[in-house]
GUKE-351180 format. One record per residue: x, y, z of N, C-alpha, C in turn. Coordinates in Angstrom, 2 decimals. Each point is the difference from the previous one (the first is absolute). Layout:
N
<r n_u="X" n_v="Y" n_w="Z" ca_u="X" ca_v="Y" ca_w="Z" c_u="X" c_v="Y" c_w="Z"/>
...
***
This chain:
133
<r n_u="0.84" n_v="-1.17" n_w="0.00" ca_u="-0.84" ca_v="1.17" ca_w="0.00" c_u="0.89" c_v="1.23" c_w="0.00"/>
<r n_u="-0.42" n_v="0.61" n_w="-1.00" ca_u="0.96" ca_v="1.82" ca_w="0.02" c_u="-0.50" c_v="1.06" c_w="0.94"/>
<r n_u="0.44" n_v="-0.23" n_w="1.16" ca_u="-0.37" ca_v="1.22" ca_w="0.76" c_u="1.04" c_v="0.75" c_w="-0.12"/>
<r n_u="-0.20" n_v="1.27" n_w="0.75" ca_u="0.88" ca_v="1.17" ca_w="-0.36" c_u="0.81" c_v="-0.50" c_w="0.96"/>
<r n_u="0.32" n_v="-0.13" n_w="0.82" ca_u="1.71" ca_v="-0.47" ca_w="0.88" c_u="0.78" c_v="-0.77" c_w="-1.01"/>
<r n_u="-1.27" n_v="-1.32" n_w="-0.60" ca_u="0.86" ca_v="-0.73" ca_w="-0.82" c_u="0.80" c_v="0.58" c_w="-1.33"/>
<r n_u="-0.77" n_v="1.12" n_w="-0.60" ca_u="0.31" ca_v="0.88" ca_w="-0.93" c_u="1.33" c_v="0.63" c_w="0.41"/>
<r n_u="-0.01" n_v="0.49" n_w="0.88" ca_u="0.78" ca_v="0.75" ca_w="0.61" c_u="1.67" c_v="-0.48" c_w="-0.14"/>
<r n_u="-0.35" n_v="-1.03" n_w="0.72" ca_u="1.39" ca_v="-0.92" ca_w="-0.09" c_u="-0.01" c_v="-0.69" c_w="-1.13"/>
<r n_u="-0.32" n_v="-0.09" n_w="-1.07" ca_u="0.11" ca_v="-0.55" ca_w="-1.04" c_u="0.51" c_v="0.99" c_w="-0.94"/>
<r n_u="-0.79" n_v="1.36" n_w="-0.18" ca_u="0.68" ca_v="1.03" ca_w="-1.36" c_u="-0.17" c_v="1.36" c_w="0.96"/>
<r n_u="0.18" n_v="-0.39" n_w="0.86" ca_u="0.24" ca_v="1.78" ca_w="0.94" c_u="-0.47" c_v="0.71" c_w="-0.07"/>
<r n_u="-0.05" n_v="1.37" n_w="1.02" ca_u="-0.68" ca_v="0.74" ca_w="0.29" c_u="-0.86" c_v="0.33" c_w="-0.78"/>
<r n_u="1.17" n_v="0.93" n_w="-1.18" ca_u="-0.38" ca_v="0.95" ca_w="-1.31" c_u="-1.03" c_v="-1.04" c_w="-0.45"/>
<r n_u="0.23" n_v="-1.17" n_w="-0.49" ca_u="-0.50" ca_v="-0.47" ca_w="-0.65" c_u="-2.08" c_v="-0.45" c_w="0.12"/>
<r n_u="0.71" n_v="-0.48" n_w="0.83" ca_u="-1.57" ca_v="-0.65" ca_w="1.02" c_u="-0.66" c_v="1.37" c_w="-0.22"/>
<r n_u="0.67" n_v="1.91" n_w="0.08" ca_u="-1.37" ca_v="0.85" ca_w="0.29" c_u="-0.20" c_v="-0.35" c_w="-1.55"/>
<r n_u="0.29" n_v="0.38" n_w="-1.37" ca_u="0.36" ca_v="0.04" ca_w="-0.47" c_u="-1.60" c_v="-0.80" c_w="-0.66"/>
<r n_u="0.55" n_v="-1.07" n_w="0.58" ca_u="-1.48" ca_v="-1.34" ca_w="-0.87" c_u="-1.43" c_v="0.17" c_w="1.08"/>
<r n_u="0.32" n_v="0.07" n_w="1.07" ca_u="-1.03" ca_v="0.71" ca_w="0.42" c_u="-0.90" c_v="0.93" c_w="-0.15"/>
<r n_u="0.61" n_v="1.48" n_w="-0.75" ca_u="-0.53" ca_v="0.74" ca_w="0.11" c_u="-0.40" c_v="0.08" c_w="-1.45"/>
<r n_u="0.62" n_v="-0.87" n_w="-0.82" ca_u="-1.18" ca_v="-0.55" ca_w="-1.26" c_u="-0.95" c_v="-0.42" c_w="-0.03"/>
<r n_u="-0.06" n_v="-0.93" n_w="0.49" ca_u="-1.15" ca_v="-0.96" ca_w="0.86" c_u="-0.70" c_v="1.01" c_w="0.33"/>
<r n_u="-0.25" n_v="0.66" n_w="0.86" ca_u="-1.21" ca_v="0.42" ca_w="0.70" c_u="-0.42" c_v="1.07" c_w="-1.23"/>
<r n_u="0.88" n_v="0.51" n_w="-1.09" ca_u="-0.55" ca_v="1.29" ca_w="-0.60" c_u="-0.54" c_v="-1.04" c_w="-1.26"/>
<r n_u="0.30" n_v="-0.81" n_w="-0.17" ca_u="-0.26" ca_v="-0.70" ca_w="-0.60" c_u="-1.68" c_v="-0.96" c_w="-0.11"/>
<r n_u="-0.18" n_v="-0.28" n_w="1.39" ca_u="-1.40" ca_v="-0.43" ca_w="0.88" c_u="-0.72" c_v="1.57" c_w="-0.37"/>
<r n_u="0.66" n_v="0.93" n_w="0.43" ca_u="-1.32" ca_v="1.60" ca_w="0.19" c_u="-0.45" c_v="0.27" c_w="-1.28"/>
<r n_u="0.81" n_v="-0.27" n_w="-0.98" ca_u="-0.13" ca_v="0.51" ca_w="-1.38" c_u="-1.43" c_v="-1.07" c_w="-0.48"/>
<r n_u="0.22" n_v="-1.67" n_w="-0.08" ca_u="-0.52" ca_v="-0.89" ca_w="-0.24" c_u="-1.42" c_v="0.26" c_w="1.12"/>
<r n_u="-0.18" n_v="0.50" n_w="1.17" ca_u="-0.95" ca_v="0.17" ca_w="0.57" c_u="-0.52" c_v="0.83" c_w="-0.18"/>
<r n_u="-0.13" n_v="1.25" n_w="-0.64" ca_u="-0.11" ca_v="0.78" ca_w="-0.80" c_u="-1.21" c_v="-0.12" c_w="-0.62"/>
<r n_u="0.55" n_v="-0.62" n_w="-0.96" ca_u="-0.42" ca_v="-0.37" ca_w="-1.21" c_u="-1.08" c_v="-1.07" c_w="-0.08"/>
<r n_u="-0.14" n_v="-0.66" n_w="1.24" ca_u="-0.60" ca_v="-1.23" ca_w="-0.28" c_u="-1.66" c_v="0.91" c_w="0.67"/>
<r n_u="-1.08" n_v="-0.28" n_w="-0.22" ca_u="-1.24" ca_v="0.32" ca_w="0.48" c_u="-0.90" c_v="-0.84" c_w="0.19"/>
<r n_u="-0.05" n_v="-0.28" n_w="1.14" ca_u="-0.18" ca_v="-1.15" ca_w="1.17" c_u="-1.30" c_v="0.47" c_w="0.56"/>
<r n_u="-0.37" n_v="0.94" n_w="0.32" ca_u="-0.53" ca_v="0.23" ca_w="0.94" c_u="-1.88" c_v="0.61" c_w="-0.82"/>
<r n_u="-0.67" n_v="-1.16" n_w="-0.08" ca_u="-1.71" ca_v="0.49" ca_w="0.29" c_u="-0.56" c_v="1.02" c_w="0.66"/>
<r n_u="-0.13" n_v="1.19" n_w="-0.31" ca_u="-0.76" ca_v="0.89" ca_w="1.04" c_u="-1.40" c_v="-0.41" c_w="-0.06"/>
<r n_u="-0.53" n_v="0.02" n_w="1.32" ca_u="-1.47" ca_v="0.24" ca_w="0.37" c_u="-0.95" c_v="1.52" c_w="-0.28"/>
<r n_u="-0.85" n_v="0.13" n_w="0.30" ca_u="-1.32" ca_v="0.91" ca_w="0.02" c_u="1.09" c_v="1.57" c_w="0.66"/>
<r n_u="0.18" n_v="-0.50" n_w="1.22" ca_u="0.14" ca_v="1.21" ca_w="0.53" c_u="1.89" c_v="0.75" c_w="-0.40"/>
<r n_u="0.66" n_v="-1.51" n_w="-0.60" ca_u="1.37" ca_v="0.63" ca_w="0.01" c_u="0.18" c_v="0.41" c_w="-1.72"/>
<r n_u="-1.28" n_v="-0.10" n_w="-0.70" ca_u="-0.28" ca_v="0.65" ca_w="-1.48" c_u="-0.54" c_v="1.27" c_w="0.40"/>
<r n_u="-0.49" n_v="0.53" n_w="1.42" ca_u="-0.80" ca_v="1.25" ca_w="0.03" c_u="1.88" c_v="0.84" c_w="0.65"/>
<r n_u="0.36" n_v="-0.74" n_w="0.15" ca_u="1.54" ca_v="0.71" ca_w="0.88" c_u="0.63" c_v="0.13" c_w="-1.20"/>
<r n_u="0.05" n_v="-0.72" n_w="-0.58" ca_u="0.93" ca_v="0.39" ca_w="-1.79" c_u="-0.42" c_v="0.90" c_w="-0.20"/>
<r n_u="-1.16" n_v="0.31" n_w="-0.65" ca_u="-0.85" ca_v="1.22" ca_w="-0.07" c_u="0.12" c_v="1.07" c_w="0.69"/>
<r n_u="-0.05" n_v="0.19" n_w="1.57" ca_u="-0.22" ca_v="0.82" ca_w="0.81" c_u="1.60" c_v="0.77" c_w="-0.30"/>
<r n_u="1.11" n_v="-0.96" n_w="-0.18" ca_u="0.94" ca_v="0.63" ca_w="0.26" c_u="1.15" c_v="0.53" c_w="-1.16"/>
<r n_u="-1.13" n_v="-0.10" n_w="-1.34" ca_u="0.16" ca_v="0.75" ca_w="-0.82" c_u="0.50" c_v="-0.93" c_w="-1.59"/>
<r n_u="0.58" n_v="-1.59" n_w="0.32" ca_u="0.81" ca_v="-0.27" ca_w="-0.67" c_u="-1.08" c_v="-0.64" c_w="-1.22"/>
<r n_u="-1.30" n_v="-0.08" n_w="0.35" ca_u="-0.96" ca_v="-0.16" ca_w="-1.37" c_u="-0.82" c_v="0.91" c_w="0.22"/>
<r n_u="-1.08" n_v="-0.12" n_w="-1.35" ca_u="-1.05" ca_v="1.22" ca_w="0.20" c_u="-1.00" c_v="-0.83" c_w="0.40"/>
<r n_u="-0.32" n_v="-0.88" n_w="-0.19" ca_u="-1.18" ca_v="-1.06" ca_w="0.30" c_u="0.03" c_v="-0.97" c_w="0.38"/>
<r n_u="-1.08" n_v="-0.68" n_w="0.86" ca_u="0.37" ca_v="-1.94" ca_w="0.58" c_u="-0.22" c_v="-0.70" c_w="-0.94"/>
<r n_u="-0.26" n_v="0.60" n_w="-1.30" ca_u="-0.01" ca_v="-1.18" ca_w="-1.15" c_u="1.30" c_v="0.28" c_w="-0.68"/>
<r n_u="0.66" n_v="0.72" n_w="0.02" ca_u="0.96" ca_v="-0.09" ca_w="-0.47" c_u="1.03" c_v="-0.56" c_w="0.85"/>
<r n_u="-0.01" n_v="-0.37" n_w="0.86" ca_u="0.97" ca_v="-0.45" ca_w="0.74" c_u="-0.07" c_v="-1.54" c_w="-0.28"/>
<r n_u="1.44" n_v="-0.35" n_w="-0.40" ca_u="0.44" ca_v="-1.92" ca_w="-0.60" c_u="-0.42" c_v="-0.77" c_w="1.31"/>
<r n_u="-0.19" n_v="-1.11" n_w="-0.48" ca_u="-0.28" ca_v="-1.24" ca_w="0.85" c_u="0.69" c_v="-0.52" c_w="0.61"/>
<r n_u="1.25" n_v="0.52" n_w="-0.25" ca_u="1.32" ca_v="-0.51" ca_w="0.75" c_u="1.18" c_v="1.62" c_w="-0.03"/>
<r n_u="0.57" n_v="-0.20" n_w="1.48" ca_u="0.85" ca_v="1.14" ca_w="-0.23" c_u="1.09" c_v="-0.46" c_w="0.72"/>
<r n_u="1.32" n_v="0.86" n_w="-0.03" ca_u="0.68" ca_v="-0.06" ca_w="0.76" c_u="0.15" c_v="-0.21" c_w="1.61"/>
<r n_u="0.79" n_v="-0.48" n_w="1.02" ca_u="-0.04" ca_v="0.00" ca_w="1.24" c_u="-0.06" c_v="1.47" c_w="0.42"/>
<r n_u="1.27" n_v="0.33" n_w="-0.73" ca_u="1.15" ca_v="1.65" ca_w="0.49" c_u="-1.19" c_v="1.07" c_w="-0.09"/>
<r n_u="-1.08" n_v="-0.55" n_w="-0.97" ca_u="-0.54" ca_v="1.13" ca_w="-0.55" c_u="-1.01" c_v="0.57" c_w="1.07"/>
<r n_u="-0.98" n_v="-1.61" n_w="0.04" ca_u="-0.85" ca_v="-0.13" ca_w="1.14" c_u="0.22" c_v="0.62" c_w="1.47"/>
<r n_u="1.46" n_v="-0.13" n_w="0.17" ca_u="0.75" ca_v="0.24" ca_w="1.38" c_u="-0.04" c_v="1.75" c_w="-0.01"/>
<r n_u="0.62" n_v="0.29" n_w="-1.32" ca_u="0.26" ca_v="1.52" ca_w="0.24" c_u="-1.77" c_v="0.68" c_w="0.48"/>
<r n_u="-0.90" n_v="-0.97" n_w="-1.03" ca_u="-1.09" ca_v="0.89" ca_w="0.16" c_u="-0.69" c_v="-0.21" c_w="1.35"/>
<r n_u="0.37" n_v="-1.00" n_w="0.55" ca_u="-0.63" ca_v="-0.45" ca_w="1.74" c_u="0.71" c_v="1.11" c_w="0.48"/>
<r n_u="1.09" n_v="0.31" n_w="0.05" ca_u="1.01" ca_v="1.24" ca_w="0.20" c_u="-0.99" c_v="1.29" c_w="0.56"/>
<r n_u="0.00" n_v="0.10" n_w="-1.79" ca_u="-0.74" ca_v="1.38" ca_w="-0.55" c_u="-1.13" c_v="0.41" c_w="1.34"/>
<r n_u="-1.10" n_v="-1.17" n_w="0.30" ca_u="-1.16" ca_v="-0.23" ca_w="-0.15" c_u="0.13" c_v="0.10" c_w="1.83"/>
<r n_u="0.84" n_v="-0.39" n_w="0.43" ca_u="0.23" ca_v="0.16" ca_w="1.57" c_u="0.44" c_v="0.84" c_w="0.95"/>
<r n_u="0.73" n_v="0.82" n_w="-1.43" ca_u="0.45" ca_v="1.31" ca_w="0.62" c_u="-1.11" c_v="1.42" c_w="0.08"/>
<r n_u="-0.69" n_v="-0.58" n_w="-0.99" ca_u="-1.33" ca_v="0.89" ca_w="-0.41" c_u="-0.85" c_v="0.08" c_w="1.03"/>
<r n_u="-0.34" n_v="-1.11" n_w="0.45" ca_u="-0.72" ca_v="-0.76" ca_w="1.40" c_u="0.47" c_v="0.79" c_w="1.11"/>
<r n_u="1.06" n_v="-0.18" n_w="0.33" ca_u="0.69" ca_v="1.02" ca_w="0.82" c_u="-0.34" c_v="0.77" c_w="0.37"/>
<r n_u="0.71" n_v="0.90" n_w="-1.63" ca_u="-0.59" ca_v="1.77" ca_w="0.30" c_u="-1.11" c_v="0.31" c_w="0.42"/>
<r n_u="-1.10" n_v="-1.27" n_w="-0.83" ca_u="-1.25" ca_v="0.75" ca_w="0.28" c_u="-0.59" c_v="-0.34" c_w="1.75"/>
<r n_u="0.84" n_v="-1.12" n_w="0.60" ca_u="-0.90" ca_v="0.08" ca_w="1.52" c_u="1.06" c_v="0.90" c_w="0.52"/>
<r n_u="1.58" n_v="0.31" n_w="-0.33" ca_u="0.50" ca_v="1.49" ca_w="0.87" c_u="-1.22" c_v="1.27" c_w="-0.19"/>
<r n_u="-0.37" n_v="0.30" n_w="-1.06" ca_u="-0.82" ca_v="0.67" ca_w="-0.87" c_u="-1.41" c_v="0.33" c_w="1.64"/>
<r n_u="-0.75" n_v="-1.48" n_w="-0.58" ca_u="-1.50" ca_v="0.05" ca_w="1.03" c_u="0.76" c_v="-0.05" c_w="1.40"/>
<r n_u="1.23" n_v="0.09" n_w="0.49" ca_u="0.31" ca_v="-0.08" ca_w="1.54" c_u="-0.03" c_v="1.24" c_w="0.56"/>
<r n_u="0.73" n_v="0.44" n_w="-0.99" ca_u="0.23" ca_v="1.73" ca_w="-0.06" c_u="-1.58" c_v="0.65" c_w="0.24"/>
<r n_u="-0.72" n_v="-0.41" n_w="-1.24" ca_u="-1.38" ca_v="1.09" ca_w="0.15" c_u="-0.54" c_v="-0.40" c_w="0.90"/>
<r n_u="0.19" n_v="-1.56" n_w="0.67" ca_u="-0.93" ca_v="-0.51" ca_w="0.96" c_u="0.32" c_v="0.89" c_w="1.36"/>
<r n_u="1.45" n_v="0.44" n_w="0.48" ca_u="0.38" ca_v="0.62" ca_w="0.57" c_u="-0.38" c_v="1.15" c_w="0.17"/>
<r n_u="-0.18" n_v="0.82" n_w="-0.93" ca_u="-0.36" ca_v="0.93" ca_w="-0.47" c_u="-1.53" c_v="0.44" c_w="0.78"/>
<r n_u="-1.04" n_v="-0.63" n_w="-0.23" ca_u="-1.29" ca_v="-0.59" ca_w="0.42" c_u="-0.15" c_v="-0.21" c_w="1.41"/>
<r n_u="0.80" n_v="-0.60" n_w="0.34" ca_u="0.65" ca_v="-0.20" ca_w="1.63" c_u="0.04" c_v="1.18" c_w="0.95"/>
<r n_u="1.16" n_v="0.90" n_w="-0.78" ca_u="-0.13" ca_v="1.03" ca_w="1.12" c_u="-0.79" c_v="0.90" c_w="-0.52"/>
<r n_u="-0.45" n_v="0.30" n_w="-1.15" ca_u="-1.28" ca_v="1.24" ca_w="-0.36" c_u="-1.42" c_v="-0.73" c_w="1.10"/>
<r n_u="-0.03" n_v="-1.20" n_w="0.76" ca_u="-1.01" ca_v="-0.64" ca_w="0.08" c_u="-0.08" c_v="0.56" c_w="1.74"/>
<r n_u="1.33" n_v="-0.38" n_w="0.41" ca_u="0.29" ca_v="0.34" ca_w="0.81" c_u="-0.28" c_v="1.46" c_w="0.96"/>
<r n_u="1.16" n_v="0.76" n_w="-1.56" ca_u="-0.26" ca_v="1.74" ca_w="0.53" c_u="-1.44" c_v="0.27" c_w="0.49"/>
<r n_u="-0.87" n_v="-0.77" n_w="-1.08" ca_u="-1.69" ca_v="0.43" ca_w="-0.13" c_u="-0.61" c_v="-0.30" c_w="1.79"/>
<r n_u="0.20" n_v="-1.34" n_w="-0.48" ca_u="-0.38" ca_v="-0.41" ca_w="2.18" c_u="1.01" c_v="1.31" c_w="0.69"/>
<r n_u="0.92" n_v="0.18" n_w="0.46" ca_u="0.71" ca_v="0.26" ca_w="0.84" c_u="-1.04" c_v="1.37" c_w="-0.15"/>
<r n_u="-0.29" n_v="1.12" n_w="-1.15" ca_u="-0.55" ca_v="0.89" ca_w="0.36" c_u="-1.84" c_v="-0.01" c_w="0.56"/>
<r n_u="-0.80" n_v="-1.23" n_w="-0.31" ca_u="-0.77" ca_v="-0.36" ca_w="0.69" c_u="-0.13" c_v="-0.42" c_w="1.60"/>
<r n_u="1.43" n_v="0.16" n_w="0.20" ca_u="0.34" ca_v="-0.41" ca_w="1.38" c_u="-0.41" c_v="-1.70" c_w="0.46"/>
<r n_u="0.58" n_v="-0.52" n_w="-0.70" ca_u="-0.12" ca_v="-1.43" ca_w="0.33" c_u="0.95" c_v="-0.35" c_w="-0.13"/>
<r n_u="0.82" n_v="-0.90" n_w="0.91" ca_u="1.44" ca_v="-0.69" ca_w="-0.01" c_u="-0.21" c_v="-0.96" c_w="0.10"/>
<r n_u="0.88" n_v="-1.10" n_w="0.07" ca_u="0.28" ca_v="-1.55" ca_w="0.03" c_u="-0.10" c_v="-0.17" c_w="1.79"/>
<r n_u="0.68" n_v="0.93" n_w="0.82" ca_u="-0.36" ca_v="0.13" ca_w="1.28" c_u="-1.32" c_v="-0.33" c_w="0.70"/>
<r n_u="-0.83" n_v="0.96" n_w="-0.81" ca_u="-1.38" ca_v="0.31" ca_w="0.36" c_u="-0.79" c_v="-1.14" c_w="-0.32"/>
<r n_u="0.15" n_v="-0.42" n_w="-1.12" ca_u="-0.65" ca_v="-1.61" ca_w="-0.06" c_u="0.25" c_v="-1.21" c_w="0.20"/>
<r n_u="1.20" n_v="0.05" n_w="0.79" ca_u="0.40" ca_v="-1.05" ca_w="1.03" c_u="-0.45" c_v="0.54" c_w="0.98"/>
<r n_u="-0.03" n_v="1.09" n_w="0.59" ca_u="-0.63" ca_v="-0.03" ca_w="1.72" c_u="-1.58" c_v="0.09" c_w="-0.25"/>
<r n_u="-0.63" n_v="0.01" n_w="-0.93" ca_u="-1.76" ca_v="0.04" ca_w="-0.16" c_u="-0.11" c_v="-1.31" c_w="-0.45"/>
<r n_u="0.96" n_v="-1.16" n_w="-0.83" ca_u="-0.35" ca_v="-1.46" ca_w="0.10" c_u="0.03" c_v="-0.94" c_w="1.32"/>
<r n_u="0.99" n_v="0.62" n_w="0.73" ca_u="0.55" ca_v="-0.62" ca_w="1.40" c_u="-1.06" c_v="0.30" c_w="0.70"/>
<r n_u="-0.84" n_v="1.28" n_w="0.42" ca_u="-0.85" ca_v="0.39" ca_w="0.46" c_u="-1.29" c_v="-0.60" c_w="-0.19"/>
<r n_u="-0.40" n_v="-0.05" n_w="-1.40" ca_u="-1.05" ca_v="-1.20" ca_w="-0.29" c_u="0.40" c_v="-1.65" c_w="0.42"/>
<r n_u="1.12" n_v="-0.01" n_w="-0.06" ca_u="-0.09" ca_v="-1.68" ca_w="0.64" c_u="0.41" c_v="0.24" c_w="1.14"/>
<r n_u="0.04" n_v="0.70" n_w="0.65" ca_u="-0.26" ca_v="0.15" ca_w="1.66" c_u="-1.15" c_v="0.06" c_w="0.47"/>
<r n_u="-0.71" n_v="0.83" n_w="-0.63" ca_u="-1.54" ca_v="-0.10" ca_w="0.18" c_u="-0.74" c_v="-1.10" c_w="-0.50"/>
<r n_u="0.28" n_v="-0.72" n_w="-0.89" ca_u="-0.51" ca_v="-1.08" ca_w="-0.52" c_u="0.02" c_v="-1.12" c_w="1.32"/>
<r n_u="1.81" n_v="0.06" n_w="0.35" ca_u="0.00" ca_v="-0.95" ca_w="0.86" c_u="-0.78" c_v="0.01" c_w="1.48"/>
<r n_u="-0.54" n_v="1.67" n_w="0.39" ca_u="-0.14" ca_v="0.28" ca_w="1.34" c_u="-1.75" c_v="-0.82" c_w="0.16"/>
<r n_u="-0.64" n_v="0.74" n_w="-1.41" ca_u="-1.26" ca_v="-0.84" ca_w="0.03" c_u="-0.08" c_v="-1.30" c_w="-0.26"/>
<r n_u="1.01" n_v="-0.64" n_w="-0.18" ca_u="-0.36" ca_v="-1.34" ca_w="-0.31" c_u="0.45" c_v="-0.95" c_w="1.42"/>
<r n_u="0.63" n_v="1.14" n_w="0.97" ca_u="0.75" ca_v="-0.74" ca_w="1.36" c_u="-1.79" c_v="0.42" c_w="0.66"/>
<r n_u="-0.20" n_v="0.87" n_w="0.16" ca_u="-1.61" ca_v="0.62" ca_w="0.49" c_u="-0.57" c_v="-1.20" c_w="-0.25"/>
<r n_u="-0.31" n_v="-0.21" n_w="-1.44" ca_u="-1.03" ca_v="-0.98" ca_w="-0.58" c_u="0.34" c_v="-1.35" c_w="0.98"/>
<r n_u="1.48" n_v="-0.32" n_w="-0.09" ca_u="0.05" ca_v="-1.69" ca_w="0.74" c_u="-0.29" c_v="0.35" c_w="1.89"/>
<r n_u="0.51" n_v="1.48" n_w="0.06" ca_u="-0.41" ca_v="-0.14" ca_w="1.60" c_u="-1.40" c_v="0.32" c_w="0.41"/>
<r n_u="-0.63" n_v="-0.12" n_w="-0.40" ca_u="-1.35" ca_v="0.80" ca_w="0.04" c_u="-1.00" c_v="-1.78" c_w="-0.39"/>
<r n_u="0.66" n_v="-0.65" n_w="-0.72" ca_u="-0.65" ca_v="-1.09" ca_w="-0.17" c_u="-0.09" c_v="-0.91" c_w="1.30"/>
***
């Protein structure tokens, strides 16, 4: 078996990078080229979406891996932006929501001590109710 140690000590350093680094440019080129890969429904709407056809009928029945990959790429980074995008406005919404209560005078304070207060009272009549029975 030719592993690279065995390479190594057989035609040396230079050599071994040498056939190696054919090999692999050699595999990228040939992988390339070859179109392997079936897209489905939604990864013909990502071809599309991300510019590299105009239509899901125009898109082949078979495509590249690299190609597919770049456009999962494309298609995830897009995704991204757009929930940084809704985090931001959601934020946004947040404290305009906020400012609005705070000048109604209602805090997060105030409706924790008026919930606590109702289940204190909840609980006082319901101790009444069992002592009274």
């Amino acid at each position: 078996m030719l592993t690279k140690p065995v390479l190594i000590t057989a035609l040396g350093k230079r050599a071994c990078n040498l056939l190696t680094q054919r090999t692999i440019s050699n595999t990228q080129i040939l992988r390339q080229g070859i179109k392997n890969h079936q897209p489905n429904d939604l990864e013909r709407r990502f071809l599309v979406w991300s510019g590299k056809y105009k239509s899901t009928s125009e898109v082949p029945s078979f495509v590249s891996q690299e190609e597919m990959e770049r456009c999962r790429n494309k298609m995830r980074i897009r995704l991204a932006n757009l929930m940084i995008g809704l985090t931001v406005i959601g934020c946004g919404i947040m404290i305009y929501s906020g400012k609005q209560a705070s000048k109604r005078g209602e805090s997060v304070t105030k409706q924790n001590l008026e919930w606590h207060n109702q289940f204190k009272q909840a609980n006082t009549k319901e101790a009444e109710a069992a002592g009274g029975k």
